[in-house]
C-alpha positions as semicolon CSV with decimal commas, in nm:
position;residue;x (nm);y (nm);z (nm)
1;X;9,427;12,614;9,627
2;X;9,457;12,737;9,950
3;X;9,830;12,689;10,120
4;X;9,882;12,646;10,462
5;X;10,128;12,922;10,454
6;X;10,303;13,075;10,158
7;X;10,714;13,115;10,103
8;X;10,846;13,369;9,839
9;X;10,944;13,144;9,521
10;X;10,935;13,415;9,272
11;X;11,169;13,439;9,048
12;X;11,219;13,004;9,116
13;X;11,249;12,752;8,878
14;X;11,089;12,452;8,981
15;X;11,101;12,064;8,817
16;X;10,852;11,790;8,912
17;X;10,870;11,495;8,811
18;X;10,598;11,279;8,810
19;X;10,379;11,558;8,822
20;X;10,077;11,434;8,652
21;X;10,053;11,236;8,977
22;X;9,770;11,304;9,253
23;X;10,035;11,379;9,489
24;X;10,292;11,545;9,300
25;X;10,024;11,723;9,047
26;X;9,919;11,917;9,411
27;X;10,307;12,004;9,480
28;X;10,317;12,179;9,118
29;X;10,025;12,347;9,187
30;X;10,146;12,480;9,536
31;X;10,447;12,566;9,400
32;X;10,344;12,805;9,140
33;X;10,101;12,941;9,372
34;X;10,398;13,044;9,572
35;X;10,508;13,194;9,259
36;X;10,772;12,944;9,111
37;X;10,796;12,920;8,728
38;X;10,695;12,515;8,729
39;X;10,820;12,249;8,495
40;X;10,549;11,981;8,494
41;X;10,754;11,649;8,402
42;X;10,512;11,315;8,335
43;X;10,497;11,071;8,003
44;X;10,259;11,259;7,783
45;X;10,086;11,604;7,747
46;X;9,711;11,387;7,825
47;X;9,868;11,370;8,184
48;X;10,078;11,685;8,204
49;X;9,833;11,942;8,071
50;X;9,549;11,948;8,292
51;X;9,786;12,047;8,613
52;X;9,950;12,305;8,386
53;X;9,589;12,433;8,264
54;X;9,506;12,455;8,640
55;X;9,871;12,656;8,716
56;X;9,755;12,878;8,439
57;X;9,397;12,927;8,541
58;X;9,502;13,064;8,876
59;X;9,755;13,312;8,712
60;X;10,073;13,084;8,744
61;X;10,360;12,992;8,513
62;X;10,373;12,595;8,435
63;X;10,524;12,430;8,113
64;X;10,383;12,072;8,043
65;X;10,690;11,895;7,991
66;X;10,650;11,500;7,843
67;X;10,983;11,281;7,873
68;X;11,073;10,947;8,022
69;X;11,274;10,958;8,359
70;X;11,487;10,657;8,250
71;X;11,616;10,816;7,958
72;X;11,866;11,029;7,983
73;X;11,807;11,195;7,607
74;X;11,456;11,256;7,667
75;X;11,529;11,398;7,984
76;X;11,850;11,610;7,852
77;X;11,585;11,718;7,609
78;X;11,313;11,850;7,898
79;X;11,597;11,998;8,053
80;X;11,724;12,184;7,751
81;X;11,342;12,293;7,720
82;X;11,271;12,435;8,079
83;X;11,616;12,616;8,068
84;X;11,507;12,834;7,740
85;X;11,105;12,835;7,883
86;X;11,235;12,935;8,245
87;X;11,592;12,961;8,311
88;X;11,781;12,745;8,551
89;X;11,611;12,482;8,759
90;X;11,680;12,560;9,123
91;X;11,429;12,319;9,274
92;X;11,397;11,923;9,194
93;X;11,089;11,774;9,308
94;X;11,165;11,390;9,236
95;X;10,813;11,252;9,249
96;X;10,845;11,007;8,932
97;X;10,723;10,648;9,090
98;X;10,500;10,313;9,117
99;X;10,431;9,976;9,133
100;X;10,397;9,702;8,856
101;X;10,133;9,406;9,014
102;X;10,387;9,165;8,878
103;X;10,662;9,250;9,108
104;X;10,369;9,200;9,378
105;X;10,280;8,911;9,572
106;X;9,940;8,783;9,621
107;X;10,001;8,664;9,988
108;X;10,199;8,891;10,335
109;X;10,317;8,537;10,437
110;X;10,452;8,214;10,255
111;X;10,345;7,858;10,342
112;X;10,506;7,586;10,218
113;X;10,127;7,509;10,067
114;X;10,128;7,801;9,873
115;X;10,419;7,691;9,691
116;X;10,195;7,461;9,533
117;X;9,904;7,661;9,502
118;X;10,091;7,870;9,268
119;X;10,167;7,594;9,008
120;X;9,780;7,569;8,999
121;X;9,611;7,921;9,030
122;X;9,662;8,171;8,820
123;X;9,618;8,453;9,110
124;X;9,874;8,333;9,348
125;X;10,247;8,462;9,341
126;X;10,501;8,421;9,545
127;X;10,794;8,594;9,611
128;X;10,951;8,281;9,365
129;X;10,691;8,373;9,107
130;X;10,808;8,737;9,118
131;X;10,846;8,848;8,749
132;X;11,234;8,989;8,739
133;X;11,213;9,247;8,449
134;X;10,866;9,389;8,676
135;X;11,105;9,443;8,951
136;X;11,390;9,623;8,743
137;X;11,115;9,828;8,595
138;X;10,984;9,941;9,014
139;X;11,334;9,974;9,097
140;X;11,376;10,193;8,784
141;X;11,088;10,379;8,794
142;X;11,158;10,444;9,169
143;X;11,544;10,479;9,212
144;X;11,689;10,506;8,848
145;X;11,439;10,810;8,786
146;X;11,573;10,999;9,074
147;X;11,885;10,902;9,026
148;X;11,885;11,010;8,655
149;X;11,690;11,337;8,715
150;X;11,953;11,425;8,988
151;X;12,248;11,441;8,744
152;X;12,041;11,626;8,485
153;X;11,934;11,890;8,673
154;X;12,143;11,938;8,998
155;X;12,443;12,076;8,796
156;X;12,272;12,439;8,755
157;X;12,182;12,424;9,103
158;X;12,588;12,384;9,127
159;X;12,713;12,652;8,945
160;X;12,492;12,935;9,145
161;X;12,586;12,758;9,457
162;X;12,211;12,732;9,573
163;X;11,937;12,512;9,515
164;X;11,691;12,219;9,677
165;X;11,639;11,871;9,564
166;X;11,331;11,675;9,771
167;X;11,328;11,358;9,686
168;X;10,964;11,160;9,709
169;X;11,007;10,820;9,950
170;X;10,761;10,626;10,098
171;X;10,638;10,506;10,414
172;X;10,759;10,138;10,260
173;X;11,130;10,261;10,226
174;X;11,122;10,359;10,607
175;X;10,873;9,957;10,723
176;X;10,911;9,753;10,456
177;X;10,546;9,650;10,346
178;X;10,406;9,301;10,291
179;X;10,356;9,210;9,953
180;X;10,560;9,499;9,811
181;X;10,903;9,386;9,789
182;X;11,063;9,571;9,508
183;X;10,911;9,876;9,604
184;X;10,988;9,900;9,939
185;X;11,357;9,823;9,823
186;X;11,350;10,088;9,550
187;X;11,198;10,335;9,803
188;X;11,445;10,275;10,075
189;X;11,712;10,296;9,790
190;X;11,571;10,656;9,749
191;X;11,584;10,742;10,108
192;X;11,947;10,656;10,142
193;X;12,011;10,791;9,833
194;X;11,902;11,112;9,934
195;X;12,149;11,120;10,239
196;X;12,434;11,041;10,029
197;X;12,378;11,315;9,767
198;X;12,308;11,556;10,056
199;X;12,657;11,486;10,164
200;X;12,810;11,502;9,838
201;X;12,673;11,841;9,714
202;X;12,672;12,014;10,080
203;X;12,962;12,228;10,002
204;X;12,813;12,314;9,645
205;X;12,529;12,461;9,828
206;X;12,255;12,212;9,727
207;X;12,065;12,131;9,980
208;X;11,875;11,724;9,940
209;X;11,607;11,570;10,140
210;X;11,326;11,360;10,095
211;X;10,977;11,311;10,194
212;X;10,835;10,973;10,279
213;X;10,443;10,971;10,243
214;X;10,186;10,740;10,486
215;X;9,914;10,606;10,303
216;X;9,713;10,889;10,032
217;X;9,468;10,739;9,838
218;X;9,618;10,799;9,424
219;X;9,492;10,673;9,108
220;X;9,768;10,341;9,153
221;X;9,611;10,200;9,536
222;X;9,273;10,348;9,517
223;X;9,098;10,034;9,414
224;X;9,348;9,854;9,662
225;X;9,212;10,055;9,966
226;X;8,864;10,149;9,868
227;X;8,583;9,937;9,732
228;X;8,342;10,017;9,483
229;X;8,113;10,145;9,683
230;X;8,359;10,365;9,892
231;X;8,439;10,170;10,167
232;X;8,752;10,077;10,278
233;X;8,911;9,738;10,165
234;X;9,047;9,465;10,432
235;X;9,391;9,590;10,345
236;X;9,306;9,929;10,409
237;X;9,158;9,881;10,722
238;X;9,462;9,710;10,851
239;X;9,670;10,041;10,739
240;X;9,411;10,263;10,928
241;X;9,472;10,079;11,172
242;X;9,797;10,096;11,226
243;X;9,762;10,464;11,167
244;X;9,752;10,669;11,478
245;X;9,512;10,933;11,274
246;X;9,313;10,672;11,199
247;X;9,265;10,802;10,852
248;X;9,444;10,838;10,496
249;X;9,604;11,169;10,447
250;X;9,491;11,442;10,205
251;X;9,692;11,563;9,929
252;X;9,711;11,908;10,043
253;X;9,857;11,761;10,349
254;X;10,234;11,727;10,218
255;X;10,218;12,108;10,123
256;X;10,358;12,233;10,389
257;X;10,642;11,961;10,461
258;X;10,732;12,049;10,102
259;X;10,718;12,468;10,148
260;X;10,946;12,403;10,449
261;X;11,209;12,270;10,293
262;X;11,240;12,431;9,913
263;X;11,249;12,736;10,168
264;X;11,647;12,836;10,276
265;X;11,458;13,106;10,500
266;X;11,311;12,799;10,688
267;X;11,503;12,480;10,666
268;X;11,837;12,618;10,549
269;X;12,002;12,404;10,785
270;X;11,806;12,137;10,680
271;X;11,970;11,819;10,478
272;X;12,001;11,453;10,434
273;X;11,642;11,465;10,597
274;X;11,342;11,187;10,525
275;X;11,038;11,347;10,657
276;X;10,729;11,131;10,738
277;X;10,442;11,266;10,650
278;X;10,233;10,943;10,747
279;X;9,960;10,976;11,018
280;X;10,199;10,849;11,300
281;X;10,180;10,550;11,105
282;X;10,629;10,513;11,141
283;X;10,602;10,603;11,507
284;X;10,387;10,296;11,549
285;X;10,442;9,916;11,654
286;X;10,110;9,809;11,629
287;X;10,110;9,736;11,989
């Protein structure tokens, strides 16, 4: 991998969850190329291990670590783990996320017609037709999972009066998006989140911010954005659009947002912070 600058992380414990992602699997990799000792959280060793047997093929320290982020057990257990594989965790990369398509809705806008289009076709859902127990599992996935990781984790970062916690937002927790509606609430649940634990562990020396994506193409919205045959779906267009880049980012592109701020050397002063990493696509009305 090649960083777009490197900060000293030797010696650094590093968590990420979600790490099996596309987005997050490229933060554990940059981390340990920086030369942090990196816990590599996801649901099962099939996802985990191939961004650990990449950290290990470039002469890095990674741990696969399988657990669920909404149980605390299994994630007392993967803490217990990386503290006798590494030591204390002194950076929290809270990347765990997703949508469910049940908690989606099939339209941007409601008509009273589609009301009744929905008691008749199996593909249209309202926000009425929402599935409730899709949306608690998006807002848990999303908000619990950091939430949950926080308390596991953070207290080590308390006790040697140092540490970094970036949590991972979304450019829907800044504009809520159309069709989205649990996930832009569990992703803005994140973002304030993140301010409010800033606050309360400033004077422990824990530093907490968060980074709010644009649009990257992962394994979840590829086949929402991109056809078959590589081109770019209606939906996508209208977010490249609305994107002053007039593109989707690259992974790599959130590497050095992220090496900013698990750096004291460069953001030290730096908390309670959502960072948009999106294109220009917050900065824009459309207009």
């Amino acid at each position: 991998m090649t960083l777009p600058f490197c900060v000293d992380l030797e010696g650094k414990t590093a968590v990420v969850t979600g790490g099996s992602g596309v987005l997050c699997g490229r933060m554990a990799v940059g981390l340990a190329a920086c030369g942090a000792n990196v816990a590599v959280l996801g649901r099962s060793h099939e996802t985990t291990d191939p961004v650990v047997e990449e950290i290990k093929a470039d002469g890095g320290r990674a741990l696969a670590v399988p657990c669920n982020v909404l149980d605390k057990q299994s994630m007392l257990d993967g803490y217990r783990a990386i503290k006798h594989a590494f030591g204390p965790c002194d950076i929290l990369i809270n990347g765990a996320g997703g949508n469910n398509p049940k908690a989606t809705t099939s339209m941007e806008m409601l008509t009273a017609n589609d009301l009744e289009a929905e008691e008749c076709e199996a593909d249209v859902t309202t926000f009425y037709g929402l599935d409730v127990e899709a949306v608690q599992t998006v807002f848990g996935i999303n908000f619990i999972g950091t939430f949950l990781s926080s308390q596991v984790f953070s207290p080590d970062m308390v006790a040697q009066g140092r540490g970094t916690i970036i949590n991972i937002s979304s450019m829907s927790g800044v504009r809520p998006l159309t069709k989205v509606s649990a996930y832009s609430a569990a992703k803005a649940a994140t973002a304030n989140f993140t301010q409010w634990l800033a606050v309360h562990l400033a004077k422990a020396g824990v530093r907490v911010n968060a980074i709010a994506p644009g649009f990257f193409l992962t394994k979840q919205n590829k086949s929402l954005l991109m056809t078959a045959d590589g081109g770019i779906t209606e939906r996508g267009e209208t977010i490249v659009s609305h994107t002053p880049l007039g593109r989707f980012g690259e992974p790599e592109e959130l590497l050095g947002t992220l090496l900013w701020l698990v750096s004291p050397e460069a953001s030290g002063f730096v908390t309670g912070s959502v960072i948009p990493v999106d294109g220009g696509f917050s900065a824009f009305s459309g207009v």
